[in-house]
C-alpha positions in Angstrom: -71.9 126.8 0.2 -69.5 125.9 -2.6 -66.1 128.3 -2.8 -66.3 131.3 -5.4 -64.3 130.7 -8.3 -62.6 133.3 -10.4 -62.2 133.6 -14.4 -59.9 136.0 -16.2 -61.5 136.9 -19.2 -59.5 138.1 -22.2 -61.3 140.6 -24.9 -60.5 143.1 -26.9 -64.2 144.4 -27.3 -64.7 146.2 -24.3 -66.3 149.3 -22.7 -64.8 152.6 -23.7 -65.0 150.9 -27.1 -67.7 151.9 -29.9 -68.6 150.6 -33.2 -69.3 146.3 -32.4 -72.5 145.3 -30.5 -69.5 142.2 -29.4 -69.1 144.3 -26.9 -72.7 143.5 -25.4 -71.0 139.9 -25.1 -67.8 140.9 -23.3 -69.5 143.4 -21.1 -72.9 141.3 -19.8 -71.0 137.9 -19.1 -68.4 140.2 -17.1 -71.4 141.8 -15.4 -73.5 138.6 -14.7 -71.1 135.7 -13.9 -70.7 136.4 -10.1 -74.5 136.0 -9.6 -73.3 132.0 -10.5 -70.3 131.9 -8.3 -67.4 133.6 -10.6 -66.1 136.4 -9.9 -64.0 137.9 -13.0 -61.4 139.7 -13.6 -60.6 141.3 -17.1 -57.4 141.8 -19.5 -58.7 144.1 -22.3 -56.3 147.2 -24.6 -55.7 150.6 -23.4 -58.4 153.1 -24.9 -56.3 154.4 -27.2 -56.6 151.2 -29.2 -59.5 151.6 -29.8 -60.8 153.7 -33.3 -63.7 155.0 -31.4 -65.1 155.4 -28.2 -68.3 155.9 -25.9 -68.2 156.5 -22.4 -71.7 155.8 -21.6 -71.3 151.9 -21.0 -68.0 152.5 -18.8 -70.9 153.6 -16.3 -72.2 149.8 -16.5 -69.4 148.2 -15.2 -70.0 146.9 -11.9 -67.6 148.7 -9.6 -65.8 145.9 -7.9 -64.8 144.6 -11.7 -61.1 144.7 -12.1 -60.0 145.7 -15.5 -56.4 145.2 -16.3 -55.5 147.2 -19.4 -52.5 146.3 -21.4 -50.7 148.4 -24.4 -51.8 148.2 -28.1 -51.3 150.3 -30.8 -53.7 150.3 -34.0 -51.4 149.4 -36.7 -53.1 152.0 -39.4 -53.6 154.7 -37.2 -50.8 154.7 -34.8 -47.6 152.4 -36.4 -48.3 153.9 -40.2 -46.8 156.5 -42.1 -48.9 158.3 -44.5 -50.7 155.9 -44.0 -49.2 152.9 -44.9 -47.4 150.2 -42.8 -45.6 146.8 -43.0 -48.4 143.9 -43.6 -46.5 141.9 -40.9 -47.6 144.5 -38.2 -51.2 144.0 -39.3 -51.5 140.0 -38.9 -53.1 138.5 -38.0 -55.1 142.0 -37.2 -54.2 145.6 -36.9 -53.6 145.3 -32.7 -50.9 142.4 -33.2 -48.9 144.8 -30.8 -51.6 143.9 -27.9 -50.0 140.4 -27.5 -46.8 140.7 -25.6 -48.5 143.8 -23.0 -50.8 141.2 -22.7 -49.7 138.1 -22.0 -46.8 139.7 -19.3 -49.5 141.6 -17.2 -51.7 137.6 -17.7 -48.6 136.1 -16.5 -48.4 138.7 -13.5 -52.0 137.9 -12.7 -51.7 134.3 -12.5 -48.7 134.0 -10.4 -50.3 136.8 -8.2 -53.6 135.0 -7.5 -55.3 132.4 -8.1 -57.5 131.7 -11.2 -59.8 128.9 -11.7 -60.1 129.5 -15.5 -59.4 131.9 -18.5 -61.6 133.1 -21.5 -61.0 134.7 -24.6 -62.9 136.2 -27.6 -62.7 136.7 -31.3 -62.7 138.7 -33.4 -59.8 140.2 -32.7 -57.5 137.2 -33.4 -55.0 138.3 -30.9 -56.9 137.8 -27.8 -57.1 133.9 -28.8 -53.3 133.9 -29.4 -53.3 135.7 -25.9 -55.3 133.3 -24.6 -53.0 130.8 -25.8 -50.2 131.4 -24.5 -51.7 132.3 -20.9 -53.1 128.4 -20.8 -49.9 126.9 -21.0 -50.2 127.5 -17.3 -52.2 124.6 -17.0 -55.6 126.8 -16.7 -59.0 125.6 -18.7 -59.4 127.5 -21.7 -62.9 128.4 -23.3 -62.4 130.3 -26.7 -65.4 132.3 -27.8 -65.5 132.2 -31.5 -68.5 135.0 -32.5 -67.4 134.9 -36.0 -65.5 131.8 -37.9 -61.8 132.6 -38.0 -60.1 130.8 -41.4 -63.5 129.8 -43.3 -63.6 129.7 -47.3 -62.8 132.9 -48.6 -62.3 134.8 -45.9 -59.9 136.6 -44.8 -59.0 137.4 -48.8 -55.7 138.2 -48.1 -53.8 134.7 -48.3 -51.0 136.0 -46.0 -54.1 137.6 -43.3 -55.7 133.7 -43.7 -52.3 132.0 -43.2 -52.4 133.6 -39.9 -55.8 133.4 -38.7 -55.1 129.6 -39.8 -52.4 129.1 -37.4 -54.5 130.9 -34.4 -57.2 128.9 -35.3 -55.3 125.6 -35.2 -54.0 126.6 -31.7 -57.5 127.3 -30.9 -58.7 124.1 -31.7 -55.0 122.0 -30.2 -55.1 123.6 -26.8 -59.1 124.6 -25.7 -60.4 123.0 -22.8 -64.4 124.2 -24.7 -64.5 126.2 -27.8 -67.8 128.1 -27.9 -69.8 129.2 -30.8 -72.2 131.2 -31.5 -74.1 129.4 -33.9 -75.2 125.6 -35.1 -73.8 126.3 -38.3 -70.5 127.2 -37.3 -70.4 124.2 -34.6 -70.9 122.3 -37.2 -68.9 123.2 -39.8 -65.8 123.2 -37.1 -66.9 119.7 -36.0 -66.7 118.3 -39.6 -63.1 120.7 -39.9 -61.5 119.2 -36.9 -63.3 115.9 -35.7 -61.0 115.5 -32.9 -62.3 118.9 -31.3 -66.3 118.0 -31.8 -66.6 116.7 -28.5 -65.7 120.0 -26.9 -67.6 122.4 -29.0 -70.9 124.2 -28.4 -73.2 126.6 -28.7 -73.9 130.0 -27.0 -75.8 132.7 -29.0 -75.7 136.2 -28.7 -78.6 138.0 -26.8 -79.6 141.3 -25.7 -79.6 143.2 -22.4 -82.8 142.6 -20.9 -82.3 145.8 -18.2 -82.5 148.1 -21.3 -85.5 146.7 -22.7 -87.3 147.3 -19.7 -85.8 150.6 -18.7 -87.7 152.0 -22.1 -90.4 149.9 -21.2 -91.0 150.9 -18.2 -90.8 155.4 -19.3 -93.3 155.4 -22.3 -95.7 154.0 -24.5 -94.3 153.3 -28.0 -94.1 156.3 -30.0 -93.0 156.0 -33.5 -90.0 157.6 -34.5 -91.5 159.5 -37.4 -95.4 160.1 -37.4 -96.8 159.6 -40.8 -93.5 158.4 -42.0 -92.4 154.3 -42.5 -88.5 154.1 -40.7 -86.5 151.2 -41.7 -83.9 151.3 -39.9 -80.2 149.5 -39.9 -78.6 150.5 -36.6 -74.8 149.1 -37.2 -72.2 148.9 -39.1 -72.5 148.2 -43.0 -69.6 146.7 -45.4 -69.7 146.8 -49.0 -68.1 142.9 -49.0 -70.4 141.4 -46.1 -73.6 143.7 -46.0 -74.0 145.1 -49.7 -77.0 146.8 -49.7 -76.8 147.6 -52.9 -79.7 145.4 -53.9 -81.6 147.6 -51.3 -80.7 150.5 -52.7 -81.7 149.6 -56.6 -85.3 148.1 -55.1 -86.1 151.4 -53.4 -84.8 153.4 -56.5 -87.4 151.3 -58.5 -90.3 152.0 -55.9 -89.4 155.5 -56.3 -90.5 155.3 -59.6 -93.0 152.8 -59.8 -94.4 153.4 -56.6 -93.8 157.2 -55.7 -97.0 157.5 -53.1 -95.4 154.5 -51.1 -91.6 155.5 -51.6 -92.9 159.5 -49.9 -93.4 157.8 -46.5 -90.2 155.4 -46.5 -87.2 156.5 -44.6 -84.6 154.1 -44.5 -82.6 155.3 -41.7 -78.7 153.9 -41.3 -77.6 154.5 -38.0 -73.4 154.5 -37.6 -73.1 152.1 -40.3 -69.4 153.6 -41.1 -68.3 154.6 -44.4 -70.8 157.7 -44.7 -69.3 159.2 -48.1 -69.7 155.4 -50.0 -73.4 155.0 -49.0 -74.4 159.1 -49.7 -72.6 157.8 -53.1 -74.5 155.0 -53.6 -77.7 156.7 -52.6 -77.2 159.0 -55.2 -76.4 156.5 -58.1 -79.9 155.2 -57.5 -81.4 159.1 -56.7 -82.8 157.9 -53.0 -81.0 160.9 -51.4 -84.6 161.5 -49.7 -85.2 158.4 -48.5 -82.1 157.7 -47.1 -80.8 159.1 -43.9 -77.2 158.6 -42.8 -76.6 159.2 -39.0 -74.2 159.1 -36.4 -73.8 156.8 -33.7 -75.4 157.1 -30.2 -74.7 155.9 -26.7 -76.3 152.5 -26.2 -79.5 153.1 -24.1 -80.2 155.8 -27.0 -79.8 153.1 -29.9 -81.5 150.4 -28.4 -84.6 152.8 -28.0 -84.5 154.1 -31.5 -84.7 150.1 -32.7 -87.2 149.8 -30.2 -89.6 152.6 -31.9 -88.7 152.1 -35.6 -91.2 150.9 -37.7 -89.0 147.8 -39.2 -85.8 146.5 -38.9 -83.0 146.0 -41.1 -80.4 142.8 -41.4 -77.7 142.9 -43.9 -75.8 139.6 -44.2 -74.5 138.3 -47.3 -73.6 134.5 -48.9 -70.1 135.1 -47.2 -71.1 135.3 -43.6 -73.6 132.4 -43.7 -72.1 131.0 -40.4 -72.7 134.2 -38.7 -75.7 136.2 -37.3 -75.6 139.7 -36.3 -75.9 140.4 -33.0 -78.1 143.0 -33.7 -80.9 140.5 -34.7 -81.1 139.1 -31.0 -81.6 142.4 -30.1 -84.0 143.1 -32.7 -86.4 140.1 -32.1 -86.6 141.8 -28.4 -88.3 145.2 -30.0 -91.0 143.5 -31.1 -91.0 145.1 -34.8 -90.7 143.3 -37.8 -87.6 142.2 -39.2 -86.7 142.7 -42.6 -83.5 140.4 -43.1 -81.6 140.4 -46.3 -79.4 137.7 -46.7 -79.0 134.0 -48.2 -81.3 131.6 -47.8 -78.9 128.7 -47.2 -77.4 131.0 -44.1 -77.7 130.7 -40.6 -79.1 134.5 -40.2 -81.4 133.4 -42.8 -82.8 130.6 -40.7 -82.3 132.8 -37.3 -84.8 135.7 -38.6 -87.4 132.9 -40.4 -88.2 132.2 -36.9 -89.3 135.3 -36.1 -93.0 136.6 -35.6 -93.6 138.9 -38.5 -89.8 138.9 -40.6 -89.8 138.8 -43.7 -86.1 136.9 -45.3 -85.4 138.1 -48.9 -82.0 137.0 -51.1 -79.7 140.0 -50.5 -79.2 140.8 -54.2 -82.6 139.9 -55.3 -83.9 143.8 -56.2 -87.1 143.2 -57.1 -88.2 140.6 -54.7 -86.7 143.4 -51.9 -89.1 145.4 -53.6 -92.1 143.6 -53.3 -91.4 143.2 -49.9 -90.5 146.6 -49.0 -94.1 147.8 -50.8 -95.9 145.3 -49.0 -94.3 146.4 -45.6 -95.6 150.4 -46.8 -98.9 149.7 -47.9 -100.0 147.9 -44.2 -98.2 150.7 -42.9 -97.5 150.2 -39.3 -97.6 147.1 -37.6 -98.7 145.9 -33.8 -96.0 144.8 -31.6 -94.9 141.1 -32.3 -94.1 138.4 -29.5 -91.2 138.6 -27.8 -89.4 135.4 -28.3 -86.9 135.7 -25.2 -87.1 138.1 -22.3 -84.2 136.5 -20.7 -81.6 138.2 -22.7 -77.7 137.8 -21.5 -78.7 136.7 -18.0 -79.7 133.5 -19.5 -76.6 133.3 -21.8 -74.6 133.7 -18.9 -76.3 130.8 -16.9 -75.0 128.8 -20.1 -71.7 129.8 -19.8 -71.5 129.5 -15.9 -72.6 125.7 -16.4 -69.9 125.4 -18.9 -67.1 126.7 -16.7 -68.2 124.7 -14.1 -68.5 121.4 -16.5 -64.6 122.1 -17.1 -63.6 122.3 -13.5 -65.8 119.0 -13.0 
């Protein structure tokens, strides 16, 4: 039997944090790798870096995990004074501070024990610059890139992209892989740096498979409101990346075109952040009774709420067209359909078209959101879908564990 190898793995989305399904990434290749032979260690933030917190997935980490937390201070909240700060102590992201914490307890690691390889994740540019510095040790270094770092337009602030720019450029000098999370983004960084192609490629996102069948295995489906139609958006929404205000107009115009089909919708937005902006919005296009704006839950609790909703939600504009929510992996596993909003030339686009029963509309196309959404109301509720992948994160993690190894080799 081959010895056990052991990879340090450097992320800032980590249990107790709340607020990014990243940290389904982090947390399930941290959980699974030692079933293929690599035990892991991790180098995360304290807790109090973190905006907001849930305990329930700190009960999910195996309990022979070490987790080595280093200082970081949230530049906004902690390093501001009513409530503004230097730009410098925010790039290239608010927890800049992690870096230094971080790379002396990495350092104090690797001289302690022995490490076959190290991994790191963005967003959160600072773990890469982390992981950086730490493989100058001579250790392989696999950078998992979930979003793009310095694509067109984004970050908007010049001085912000200037910085991602020159963690990106280390990214792309010194990693052993570079890991994506989507064919688009692969190949938009093969065609940015050529002489990097050869050691990108592609692991998607996923969802936990364990939860799935833990709901599975309690009830039948129940729906979440009887005689009501629940879109729901579980997640995070941003005016810039996931504007629903095309959503918003197309259910104002149901509303009065359509009122016997708008009385059963309930669009329901589960923690999607800025609460007063949406109620706002809502009201500009008088939907306050459709819309319901609710706070987050522990992650067995969400994942059952998408699991008996009546349709799903995907936001993803033009900008983000080398991304695809998370969420959407996790999505496809509920068996509902999938309403995705977003462009057609995207990658999330492409991602949800595959689907059994989604239906992809342009993002700021109202009245084709419209048609859609009245269509989706008048056949009312919908028989469970093929699932298109029961594997989850257990077969991600095979992925990766090949991919270590293919280093070492």
């Amino acid at each position: 039997m081959s010895a056990r190898r052991r990879l340090l793995m450097v992320a800032f989305h980590f249990p107790p944090h709340a607020g990014s399904s990243g940290i389904q990434r982090s947390l399930r290749f941290a959980q699974q790798l030692p079933r293929h032979g690599w035990d892991v260690e991790v180098l995360t933030v304290t807790p109090d870096a973190y905006e907001s917190r849930r305990e329930d997935l700190l009960a999910e980490l195996p309990a022979d995990l070490p987790v080595h937390r280093a200082l970081a201070l949230d530049a906004k909240r902690q390093l501001s004074i009513a409530g503004r700060y230097p730009g410098f102590l925010a790039r290239p992201d608010r927890w800049r501070s992690w870096y230094w914490p971080a790379v002396l307890k990495g350092r104090r690691l690797l001289a302690s024990q022995r490490f076959d390889a190290l991994w790191s994740t963005f967003p959160i540019a600072t773990a890469h610059r982390i992981g950086a510095t730490l493989a100058r040790t001579g250790l392989p270094w696999i950078a998992d890139l979930r979003d793009p770092m310095a694509h067109d337009g984004y970050p908007r602030d010049p001085a912000t992209w200037r910085s991602y720019h020159a963690v990106e450029r280390k990214v792309f000098a010194r990693a052993s892989r570079i890991v994506t999370v989507t064919q688009g983004c692969a190949d938009y960084y093969a065609g940015r740096y050529p002489d990097a192609a050869a050691r990108l490629r592609v692991i998607r996102n996923a969802h936990d498979e364990d939860a799935f069948a833990a709901i599975e295995a309690r009830a039948p489906r129940e729906a979440l409101e009887p005689g009501a139609f629940t879109l729901l958006h579980s997640g995070l929404i941003y005016p810039w990346e996931r504007d629903p205000g095309a959503l918003f107009a197309a259910i104002g115009r149901l509303c009065r075109e359509r009122p016997e089909l708008a009385a059963v919708l309930r669009l329901r937005l589960r923690a999607p952040g800025d609460a007063a902006w949406l109620v706002a919005l809502a009201r500009e296009h008088q939907i306050e009774g459709q819309v319901q704006i609710l706070p987050a839950l522990p992650f067995a609790d969400a994942v059952e709420e998408m699991y008996r909703a009546d349709a799903l939600l995907v936001l993803q504009a033009a900008n983000c067209n080398l991304q695809i929510p998370a969420k959407l992996y996790e999505y496809a596993r509920c068996a509902r359909p999938v309403l995705a909003l977003t462009d057609p030339a995207g990658d999330t686009w492409r991602e949800a078209a595959a689907l059994a029963g989604s239906h992809c509309v342009d993002i700021g196309d109202a009245g084709a959101i419209a048609n859609v959404i009245a269509g989706m109301l008048a056949r009312g509720r919908e028989a469970d879908l093929p699932v298109p992948d029961r594997q989850g994160f257990a077969g991600r993690t095979e992925q990766l564990a090949r991919l270590l190894d293919e280093v070492l080799a």
